[in-house]
PyMOL Python script that loads the backbone (N, CA, C, O; Angstrom):
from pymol import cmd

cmd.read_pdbstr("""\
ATOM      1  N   UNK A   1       0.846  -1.176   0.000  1.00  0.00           N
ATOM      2  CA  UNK A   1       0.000   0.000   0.000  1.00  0.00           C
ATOM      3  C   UNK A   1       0.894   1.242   0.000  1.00  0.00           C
ATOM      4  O   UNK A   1       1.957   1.198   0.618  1.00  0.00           O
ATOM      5  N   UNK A   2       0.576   2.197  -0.567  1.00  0.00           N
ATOM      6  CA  UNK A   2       1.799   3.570  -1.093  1.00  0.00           C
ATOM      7  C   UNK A   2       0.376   4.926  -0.223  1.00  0.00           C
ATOM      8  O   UNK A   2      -0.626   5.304  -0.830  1.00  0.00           O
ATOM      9  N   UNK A   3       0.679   5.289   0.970  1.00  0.00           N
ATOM     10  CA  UNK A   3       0.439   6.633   1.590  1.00  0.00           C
ATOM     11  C   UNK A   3       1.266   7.753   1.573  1.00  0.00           C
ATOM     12  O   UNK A   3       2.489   7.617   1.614  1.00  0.00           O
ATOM     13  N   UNK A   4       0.856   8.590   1.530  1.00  0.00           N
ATOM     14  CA  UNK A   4       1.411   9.985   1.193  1.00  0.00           C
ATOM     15  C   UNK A   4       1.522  10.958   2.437  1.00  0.00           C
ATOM     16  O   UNK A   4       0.544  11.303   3.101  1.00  0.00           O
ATOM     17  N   UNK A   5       2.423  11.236   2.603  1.00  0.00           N
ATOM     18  CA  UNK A   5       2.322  11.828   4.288  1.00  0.00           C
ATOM     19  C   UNK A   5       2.873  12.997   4.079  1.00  0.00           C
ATOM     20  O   UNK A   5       3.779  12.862   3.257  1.00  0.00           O
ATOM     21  N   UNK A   6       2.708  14.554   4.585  1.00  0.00           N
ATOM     22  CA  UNK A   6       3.890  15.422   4.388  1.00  0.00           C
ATOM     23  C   UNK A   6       4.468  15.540   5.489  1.00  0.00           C
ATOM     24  O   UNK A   6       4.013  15.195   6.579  1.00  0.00           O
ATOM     25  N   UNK A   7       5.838  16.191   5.205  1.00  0.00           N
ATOM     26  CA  UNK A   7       7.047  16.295   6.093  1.00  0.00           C
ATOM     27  C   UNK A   7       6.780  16.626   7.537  1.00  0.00           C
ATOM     28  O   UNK A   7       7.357  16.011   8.433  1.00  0.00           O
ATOM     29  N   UNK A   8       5.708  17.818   7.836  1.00  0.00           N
ATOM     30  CA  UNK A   8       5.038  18.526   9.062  1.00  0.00           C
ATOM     31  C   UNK A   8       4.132  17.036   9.852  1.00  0.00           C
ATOM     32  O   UNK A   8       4.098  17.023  11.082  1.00  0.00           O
ATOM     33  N   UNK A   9       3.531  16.004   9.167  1.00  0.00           N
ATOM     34  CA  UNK A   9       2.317  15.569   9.086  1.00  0.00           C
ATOM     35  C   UNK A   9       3.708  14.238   9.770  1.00  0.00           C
ATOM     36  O   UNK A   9       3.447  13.639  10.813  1.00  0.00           O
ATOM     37  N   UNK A  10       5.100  13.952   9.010  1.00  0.00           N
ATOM     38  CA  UNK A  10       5.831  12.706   9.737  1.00  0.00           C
ATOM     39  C   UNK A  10       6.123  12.799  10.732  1.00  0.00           C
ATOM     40  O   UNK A  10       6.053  11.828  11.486  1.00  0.00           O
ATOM     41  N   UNK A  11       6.605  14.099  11.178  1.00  0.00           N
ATOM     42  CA  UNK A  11       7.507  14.164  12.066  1.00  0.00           C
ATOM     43  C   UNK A  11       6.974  13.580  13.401  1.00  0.00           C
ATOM     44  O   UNK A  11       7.529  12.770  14.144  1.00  0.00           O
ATOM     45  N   UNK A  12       5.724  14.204  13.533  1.00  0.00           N
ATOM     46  CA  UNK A  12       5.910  13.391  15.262  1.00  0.00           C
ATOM     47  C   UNK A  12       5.051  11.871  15.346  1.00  0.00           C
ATOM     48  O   UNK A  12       4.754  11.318  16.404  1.00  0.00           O
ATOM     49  N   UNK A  13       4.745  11.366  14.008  1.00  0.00           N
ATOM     50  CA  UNK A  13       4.280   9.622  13.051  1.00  0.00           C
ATOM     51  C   UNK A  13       5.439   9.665  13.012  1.00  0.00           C
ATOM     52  O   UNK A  13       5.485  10.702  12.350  1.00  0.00           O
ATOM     53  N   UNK A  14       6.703   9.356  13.196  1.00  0.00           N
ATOM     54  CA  UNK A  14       7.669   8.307  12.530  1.00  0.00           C
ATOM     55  C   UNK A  14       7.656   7.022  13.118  1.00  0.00           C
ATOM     56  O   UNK A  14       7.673   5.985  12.456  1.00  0.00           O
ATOM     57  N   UNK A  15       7.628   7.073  14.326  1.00  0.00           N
ATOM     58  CA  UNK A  15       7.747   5.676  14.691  1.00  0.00           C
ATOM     59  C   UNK A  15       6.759   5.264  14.729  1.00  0.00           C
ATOM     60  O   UNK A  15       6.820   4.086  15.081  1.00  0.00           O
ATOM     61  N   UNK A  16       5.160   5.799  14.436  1.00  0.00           N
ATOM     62  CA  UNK A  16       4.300   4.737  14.137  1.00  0.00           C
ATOM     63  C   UNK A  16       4.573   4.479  11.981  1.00  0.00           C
ATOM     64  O   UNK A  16       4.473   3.456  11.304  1.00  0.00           O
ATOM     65  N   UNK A  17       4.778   5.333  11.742  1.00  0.00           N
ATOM     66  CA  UNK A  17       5.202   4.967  10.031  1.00  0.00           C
ATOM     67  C   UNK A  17       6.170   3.995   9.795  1.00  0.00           C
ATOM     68  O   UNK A  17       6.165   3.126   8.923  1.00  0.00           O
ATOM     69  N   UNK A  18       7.245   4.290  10.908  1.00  0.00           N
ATOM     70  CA  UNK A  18       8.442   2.594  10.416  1.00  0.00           C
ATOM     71  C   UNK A  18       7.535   1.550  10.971  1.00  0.00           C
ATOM     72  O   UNK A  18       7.425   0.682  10.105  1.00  0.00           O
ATOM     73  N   UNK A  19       6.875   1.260  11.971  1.00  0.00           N
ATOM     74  CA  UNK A  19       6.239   0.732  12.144  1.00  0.00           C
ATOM     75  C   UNK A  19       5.741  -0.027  11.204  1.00  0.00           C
ATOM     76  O   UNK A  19       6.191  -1.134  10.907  1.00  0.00           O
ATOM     77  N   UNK A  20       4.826   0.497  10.704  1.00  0.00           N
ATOM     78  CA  UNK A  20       3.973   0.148   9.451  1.00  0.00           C
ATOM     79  C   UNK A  20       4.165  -0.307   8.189  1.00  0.00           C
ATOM     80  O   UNK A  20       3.456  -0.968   7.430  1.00  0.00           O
ATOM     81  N   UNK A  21       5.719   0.367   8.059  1.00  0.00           N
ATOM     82  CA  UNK A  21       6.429  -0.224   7.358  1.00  0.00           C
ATOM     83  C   UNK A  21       7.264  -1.289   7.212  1.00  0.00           C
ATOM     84  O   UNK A  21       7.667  -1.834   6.185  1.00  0.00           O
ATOM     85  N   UNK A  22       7.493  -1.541   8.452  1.00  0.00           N
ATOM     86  CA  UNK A  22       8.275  -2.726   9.150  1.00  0.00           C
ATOM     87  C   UNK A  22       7.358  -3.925   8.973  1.00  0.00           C
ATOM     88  O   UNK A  22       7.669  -4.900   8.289  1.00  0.00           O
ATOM     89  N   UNK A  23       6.193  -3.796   9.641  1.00  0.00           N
ATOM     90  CA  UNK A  23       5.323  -5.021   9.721  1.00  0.00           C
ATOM     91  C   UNK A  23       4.438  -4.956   8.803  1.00  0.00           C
ATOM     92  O   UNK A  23       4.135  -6.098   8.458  1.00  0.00           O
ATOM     93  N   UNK A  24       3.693  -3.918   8.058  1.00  0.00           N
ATOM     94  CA  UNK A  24       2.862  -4.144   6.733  1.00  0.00           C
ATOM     95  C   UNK A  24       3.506  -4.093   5.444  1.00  0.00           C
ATOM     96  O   UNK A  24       2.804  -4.214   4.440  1.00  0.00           O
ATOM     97  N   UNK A  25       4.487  -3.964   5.365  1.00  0.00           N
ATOM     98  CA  UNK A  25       5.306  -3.071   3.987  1.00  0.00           C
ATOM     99  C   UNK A  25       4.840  -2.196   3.081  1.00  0.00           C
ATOM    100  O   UNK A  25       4.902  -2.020   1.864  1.00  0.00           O
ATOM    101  N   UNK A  26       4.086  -1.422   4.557  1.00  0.00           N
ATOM    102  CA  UNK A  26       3.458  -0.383   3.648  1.00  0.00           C
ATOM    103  C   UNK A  26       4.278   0.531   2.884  1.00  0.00           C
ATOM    104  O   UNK A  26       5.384   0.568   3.423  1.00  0.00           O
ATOM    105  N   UNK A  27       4.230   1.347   1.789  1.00  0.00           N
ATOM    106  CA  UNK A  27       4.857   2.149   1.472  1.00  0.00           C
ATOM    107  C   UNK A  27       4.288   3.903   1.608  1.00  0.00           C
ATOM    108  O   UNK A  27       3.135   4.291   1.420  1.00  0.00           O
ATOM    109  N   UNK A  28       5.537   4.782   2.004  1.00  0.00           N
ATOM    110  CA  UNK A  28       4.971   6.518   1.833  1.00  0.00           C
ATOM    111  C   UNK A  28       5.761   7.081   1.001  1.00  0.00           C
ATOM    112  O   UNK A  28       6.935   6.834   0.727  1.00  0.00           O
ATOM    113  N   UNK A  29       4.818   8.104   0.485  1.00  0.00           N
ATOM    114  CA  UNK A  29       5.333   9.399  -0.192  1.00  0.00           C
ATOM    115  C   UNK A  29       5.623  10.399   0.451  1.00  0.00           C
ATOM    116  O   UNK A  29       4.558  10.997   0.607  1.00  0.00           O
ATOM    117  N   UNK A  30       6.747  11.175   1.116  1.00  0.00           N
ATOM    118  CA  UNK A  30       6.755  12.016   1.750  1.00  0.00           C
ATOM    119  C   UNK A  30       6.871  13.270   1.363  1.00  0.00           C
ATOM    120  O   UNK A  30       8.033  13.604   1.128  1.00  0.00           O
ATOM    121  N   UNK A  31       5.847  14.297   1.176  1.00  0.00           N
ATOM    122  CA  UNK A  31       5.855  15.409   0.692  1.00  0.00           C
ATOM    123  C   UNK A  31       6.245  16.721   1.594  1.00  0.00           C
ATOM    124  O   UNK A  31       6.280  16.855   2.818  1.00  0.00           O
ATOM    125  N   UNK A  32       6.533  17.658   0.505  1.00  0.00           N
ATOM    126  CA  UNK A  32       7.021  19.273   1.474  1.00  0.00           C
ATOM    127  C   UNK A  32       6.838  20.064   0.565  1.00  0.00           C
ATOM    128  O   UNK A  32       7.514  20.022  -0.463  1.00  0.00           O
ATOM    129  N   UNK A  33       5.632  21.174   0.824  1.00  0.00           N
ATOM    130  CA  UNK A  33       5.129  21.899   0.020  1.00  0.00           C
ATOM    131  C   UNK A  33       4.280  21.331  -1.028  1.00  0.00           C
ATOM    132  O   UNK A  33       3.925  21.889  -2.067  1.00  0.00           O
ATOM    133  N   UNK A  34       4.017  20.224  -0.649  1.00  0.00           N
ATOM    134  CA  UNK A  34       2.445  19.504  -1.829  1.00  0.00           C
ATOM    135  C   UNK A  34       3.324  18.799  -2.560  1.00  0.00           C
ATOM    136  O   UNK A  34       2.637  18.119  -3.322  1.00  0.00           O
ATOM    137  N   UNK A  35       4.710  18.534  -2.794  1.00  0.00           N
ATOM    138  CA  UNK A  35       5.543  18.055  -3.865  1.00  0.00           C
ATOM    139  C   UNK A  35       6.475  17.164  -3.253  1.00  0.00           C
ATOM    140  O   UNK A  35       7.327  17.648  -2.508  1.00  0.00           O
ATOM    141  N   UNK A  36       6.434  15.661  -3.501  1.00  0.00           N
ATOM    142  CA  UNK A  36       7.026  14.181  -3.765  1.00  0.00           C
ATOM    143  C   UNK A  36       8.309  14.801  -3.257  1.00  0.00           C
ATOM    144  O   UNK A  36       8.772  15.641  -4.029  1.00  0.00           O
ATOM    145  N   UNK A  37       9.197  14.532  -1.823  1.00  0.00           N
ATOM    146  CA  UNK A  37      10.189  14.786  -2.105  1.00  0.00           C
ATOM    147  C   UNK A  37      11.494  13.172  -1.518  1.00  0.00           C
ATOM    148  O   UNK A  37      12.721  13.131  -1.607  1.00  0.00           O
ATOM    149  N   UNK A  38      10.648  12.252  -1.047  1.00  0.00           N
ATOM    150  CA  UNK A  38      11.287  11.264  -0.740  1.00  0.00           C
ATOM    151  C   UNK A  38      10.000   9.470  -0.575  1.00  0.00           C
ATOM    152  O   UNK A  38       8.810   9.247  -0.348  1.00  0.00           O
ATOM    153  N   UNK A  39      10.921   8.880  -0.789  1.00  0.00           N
ATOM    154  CA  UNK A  39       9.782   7.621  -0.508  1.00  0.00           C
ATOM    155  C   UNK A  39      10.345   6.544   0.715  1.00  0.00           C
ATOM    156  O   UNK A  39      11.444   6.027   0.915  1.00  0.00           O
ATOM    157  N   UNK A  40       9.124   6.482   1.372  1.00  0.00           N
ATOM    158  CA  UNK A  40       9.975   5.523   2.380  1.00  0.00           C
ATOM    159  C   UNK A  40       9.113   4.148   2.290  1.00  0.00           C
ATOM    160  O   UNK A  40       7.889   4.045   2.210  1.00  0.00           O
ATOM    161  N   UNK A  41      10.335   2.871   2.333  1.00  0.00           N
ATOM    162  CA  UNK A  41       9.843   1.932   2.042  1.00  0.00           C
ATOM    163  C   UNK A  41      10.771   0.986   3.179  1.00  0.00           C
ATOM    164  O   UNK A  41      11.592   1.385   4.005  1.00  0.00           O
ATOM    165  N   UNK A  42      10.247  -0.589   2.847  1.00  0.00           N
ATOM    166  CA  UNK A  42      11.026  -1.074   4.026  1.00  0.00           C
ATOM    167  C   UNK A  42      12.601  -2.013   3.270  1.00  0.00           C
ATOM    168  O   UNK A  42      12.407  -2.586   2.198  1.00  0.00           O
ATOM    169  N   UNK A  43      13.529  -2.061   3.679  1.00  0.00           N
ATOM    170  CA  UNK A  43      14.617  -2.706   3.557  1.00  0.00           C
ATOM    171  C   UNK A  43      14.646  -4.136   2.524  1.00  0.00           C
ATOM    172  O   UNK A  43      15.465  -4.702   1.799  1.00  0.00           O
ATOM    173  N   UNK A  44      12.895  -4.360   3.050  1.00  0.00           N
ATOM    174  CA  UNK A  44      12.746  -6.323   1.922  1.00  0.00           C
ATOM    175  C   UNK A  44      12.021  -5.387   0.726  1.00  0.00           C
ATOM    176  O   UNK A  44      12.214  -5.771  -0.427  1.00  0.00           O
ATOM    177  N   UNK A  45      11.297  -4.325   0.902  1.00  0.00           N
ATOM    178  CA  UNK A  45      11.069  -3.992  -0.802  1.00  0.00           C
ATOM    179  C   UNK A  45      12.474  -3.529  -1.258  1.00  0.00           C
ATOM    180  O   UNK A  45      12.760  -3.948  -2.380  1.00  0.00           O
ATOM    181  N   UNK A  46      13.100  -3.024  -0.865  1.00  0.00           N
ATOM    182  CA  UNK A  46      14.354  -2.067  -1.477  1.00  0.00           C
ATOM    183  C   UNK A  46      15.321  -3.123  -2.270  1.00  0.00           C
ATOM    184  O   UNK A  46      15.801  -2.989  -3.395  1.00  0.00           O
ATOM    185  N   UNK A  47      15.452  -4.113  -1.439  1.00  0.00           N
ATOM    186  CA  UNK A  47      16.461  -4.750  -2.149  1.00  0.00           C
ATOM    187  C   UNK A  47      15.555  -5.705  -3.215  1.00  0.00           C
ATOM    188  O   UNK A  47      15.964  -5.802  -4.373  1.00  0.00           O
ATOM    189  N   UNK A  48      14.291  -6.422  -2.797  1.00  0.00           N
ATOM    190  CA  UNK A  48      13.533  -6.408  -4.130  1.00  0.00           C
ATOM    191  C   UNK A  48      13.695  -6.094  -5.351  1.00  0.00           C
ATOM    192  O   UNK A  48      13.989  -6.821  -6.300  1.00  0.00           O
ATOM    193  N   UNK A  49      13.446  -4.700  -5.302  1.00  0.00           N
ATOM    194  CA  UNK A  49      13.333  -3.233  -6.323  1.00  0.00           C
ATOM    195  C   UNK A  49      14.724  -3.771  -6.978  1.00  0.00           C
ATOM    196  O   UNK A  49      14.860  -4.170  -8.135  1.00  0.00           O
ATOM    197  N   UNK A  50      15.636  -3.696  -6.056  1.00  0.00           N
ATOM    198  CA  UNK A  50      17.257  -3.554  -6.860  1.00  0.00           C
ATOM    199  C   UNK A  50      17.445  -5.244  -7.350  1.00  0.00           C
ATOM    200  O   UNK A  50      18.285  -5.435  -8.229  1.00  0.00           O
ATOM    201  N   UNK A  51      16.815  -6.259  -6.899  1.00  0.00           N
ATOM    202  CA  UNK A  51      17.565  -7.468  -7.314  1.00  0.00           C
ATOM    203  C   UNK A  51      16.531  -6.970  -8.681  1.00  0.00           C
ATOM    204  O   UNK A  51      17.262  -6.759  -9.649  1.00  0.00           O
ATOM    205  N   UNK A  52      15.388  -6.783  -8.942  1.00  0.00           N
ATOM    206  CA  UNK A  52      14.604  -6.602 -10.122  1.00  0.00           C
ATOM    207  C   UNK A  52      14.976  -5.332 -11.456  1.00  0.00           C
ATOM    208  O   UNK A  52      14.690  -5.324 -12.654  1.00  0.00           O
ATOM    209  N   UNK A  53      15.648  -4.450 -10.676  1.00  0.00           N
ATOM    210  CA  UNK A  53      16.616  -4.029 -11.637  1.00  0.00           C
ATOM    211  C   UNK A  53      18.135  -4.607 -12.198  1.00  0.00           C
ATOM    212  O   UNK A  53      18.812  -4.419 -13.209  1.00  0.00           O
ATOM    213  N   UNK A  54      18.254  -5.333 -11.080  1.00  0.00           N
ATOM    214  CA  UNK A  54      19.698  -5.828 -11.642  1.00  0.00           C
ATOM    215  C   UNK A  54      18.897  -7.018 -12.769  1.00  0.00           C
ATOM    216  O   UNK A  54      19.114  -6.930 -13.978  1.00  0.00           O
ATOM    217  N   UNK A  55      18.286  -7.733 -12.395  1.00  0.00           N
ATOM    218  CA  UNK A  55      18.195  -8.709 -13.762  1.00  0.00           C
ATOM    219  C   UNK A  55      17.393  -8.379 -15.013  1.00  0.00           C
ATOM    220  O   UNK A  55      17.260  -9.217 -15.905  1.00  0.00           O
ATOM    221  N   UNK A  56      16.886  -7.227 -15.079  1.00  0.00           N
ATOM    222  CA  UNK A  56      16.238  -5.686 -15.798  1.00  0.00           C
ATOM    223  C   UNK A  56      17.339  -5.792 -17.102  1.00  0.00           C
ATOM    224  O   UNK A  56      17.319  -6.047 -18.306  1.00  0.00           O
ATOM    225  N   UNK A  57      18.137  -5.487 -16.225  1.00  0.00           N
ATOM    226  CA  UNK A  57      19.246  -4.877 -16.970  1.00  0.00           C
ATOM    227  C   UNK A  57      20.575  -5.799 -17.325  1.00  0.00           C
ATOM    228  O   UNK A  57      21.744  -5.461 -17.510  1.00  0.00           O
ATOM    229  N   UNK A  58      19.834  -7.303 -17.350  1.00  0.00           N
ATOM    230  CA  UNK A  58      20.938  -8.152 -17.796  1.00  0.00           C
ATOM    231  C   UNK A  58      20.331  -9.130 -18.660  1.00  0.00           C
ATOM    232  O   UNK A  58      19.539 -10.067 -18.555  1.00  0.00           O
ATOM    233  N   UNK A  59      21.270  -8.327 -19.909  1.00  0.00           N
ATOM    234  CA  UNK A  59      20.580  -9.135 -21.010  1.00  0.00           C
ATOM    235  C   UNK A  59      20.581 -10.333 -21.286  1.00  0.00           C
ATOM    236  O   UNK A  59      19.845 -10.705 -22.200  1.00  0.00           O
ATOM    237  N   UNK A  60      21.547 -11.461 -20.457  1.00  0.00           N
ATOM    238  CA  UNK A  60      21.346 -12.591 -20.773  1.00  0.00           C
ATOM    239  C   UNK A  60      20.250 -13.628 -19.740  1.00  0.00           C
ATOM    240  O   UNK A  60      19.993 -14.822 -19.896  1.00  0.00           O
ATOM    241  N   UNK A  61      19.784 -12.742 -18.742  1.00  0.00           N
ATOM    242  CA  UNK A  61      18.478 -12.915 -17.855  1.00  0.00           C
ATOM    243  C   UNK A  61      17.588 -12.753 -18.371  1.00  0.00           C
ATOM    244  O   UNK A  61      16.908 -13.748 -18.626  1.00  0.00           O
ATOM    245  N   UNK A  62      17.159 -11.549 -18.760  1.00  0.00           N
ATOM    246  CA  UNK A  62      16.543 -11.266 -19.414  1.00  0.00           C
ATOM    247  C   UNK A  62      16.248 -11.861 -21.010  1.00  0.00           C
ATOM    248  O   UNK A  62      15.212 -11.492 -21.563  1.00  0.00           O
ATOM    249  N   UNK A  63      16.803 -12.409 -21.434  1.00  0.00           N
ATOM    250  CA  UNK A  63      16.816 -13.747 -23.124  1.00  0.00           C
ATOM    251  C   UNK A  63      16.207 -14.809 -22.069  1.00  0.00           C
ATOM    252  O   UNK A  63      14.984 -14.931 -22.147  1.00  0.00           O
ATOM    253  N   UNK A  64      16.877 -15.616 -21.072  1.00  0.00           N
ATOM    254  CA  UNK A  64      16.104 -16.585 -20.738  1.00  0.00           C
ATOM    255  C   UNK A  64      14.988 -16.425 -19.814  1.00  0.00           C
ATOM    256  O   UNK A  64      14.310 -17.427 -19.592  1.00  0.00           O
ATOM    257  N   UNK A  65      14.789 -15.700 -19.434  1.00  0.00           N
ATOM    258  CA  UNK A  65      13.154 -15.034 -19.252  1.00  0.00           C
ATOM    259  C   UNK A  65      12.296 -15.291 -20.176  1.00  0.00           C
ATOM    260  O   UNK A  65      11.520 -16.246 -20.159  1.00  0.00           O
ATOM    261  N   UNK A  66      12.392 -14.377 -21.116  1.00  0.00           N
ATOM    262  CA  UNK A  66      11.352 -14.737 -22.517  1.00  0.00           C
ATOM    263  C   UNK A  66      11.616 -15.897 -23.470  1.00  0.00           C
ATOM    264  O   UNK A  66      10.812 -16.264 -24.327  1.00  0.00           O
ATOM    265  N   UNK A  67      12.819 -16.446 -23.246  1.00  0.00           N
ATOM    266  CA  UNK A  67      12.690 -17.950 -23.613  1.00  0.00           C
ATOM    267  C   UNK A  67      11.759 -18.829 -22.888  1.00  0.00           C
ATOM    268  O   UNK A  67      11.157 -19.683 -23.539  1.00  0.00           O
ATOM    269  N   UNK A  68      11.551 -18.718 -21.530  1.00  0.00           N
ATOM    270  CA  UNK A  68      10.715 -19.368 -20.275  1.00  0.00           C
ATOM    271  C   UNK A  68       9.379 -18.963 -20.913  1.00  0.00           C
ATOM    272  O   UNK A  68       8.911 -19.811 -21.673  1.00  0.00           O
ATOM    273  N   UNK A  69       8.679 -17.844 -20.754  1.00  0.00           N
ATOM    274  CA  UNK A  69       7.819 -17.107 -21.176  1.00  0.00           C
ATOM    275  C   UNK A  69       7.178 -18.185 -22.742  1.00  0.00           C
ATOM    276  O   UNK A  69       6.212 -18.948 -22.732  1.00  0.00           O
ATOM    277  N   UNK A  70       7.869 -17.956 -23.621  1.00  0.00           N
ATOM    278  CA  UNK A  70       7.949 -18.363 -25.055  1.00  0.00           C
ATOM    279  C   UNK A  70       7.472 -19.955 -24.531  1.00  0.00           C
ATOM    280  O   UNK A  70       6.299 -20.322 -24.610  1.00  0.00           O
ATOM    281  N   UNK A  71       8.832 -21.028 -23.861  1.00  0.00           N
ATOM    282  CA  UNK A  71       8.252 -22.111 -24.038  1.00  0.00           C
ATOM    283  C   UNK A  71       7.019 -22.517 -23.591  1.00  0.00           C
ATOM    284  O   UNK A  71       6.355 -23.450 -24.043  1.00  0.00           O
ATOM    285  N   UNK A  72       6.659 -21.567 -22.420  1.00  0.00           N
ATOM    286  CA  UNK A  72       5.336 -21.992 -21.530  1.00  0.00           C
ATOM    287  C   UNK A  72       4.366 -21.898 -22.440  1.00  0.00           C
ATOM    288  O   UNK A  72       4.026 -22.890 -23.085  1.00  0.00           O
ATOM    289  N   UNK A  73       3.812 -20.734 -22.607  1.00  0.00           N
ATOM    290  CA  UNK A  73       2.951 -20.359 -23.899  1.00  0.00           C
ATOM    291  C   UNK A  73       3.179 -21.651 -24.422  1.00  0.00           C
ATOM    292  O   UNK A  73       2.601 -22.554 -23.817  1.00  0.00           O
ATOM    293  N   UNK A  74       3.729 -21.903 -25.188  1.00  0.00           N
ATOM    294  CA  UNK A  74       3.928 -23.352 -26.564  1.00  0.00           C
ATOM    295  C   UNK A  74       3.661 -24.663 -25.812  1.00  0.00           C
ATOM    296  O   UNK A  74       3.508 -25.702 -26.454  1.00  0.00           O
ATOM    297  N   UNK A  75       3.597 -24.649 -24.409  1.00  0.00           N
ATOM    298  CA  UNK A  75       3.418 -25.807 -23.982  1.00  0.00           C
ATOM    299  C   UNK A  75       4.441 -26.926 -23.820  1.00  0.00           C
ATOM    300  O   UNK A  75       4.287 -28.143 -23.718  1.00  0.00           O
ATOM    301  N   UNK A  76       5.472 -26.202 -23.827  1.00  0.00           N
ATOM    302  CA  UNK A  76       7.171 -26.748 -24.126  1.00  0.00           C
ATOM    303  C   UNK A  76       7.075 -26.870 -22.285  1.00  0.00           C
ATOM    304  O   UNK A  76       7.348 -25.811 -21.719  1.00  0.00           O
ATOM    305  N   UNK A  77       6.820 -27.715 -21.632  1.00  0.00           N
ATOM    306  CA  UNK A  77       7.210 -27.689 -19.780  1.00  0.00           C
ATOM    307  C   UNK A  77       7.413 -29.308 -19.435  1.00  0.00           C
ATOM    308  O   UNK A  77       7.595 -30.273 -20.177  1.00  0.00           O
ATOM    309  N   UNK A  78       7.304 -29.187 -18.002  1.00  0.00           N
ATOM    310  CA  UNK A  78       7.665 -30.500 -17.850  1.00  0.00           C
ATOM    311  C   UNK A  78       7.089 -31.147 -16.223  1.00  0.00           C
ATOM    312  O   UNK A  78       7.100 -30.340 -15.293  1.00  0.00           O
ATOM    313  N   UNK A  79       6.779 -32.076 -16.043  1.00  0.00           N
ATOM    314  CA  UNK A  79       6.143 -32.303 -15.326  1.00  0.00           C
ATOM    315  C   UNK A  79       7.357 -32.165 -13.853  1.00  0.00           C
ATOM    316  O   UNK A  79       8.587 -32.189 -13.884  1.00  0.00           O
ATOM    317  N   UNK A  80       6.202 -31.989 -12.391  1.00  0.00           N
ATOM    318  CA  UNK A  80       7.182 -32.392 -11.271  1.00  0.00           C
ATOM    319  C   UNK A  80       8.119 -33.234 -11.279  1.00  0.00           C
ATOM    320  O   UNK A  80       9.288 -32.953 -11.011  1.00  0.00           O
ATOM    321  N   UNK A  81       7.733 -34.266 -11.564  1.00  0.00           N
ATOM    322  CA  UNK A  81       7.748 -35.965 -11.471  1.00  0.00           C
ATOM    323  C   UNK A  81       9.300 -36.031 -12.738  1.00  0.00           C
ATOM    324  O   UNK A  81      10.165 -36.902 -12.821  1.00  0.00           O
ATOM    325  N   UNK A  82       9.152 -34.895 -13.461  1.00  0.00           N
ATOM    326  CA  UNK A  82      10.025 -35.067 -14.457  1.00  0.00           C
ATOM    327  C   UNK A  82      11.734 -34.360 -14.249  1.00  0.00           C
ATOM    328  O   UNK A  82      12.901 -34.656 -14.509  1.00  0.00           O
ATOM    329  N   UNK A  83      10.944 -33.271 -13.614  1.00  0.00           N
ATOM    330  CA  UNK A  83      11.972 -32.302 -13.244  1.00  0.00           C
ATOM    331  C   UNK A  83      13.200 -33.165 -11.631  1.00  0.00           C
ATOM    332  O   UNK A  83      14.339 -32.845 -11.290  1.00  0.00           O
ATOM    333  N   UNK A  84      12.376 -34.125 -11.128  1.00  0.00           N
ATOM    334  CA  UNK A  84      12.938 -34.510  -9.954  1.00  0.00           C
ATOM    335  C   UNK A  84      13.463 -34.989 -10.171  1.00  0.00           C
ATOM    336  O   UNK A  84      14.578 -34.693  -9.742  1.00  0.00           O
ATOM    337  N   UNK A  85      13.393 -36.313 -11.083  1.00  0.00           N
ATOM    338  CA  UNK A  85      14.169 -37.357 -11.796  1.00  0.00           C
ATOM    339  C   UNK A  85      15.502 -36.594 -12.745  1.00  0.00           C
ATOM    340  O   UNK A  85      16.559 -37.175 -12.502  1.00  0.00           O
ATOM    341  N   UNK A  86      15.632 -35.667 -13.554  1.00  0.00           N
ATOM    342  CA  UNK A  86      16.519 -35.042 -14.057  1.00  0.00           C
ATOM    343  C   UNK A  86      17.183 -34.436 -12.897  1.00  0.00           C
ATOM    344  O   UNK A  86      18.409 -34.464 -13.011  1.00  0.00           O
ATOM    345  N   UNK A  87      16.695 -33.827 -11.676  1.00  0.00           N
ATOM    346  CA  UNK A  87      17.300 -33.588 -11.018  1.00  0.00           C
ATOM    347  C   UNK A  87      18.295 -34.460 -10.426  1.00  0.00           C
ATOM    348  O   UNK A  87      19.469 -34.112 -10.306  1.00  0.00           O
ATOM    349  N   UNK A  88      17.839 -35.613 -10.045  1.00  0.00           N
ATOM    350  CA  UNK A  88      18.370 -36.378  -9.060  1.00  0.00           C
ATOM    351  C   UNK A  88      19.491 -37.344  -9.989  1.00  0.00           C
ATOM    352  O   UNK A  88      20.125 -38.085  -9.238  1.00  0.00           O
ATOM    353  N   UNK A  89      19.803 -37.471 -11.194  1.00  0.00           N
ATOM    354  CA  UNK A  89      20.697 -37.586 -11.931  1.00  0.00           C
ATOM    355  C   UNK A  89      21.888 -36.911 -11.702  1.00  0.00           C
ATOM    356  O   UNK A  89      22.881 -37.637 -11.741  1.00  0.00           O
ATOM    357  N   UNK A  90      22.049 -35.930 -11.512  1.00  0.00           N
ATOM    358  CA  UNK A  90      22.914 -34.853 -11.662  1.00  0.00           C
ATOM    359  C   UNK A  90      23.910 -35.167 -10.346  1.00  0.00           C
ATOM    360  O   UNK A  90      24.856 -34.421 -10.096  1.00  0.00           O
TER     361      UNK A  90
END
""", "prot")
cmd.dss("prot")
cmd.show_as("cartoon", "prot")
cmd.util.cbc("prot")
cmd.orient("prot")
């Protein structure tokens, strides 16, 4: 959930806002003067955000992504039962 709080409006909410953020992962917009000037979020979205840009931005993740994508669609998969057994080869 993304709330919008301004700067006057955090200050004496912060520790119920980490709060909230801590245990709901809620997310805020923190404004000053009506205008976006920071976002506070909790530590498990942040690094989220960044592991989802790092593989964003790697093109050979990103090829077998939409190869995954591609075979599913086509019906190219494989059963549990199938995947365990190939596994347990290895």
């Amino acid at each position: 959930m993304i709330n919008t709080v301004s700067l006057k409006e955090l200050r004496p909410e912060l520790p119920k806002v980490i709060g909230r953020i801590d245990s709901r992962l809620d997310r805020y917009v923190v404004t000053k003067r009506g205008r976006p000037i920071v976002v506070m979020l909790s530590i498990d979205d942040y690094e989220s955000l960044m592991e989802t840009l790092d593989i964003l931005a790697d093109p050979n993740a990103m090829a077998g992504l939409k190869k995954g994508h591609e075979d599913l669609r086509k019906g190219r998969t494989h059963s549990w039962a199938e995947i365990k057994r190939s596994l347990a080869k290895l």
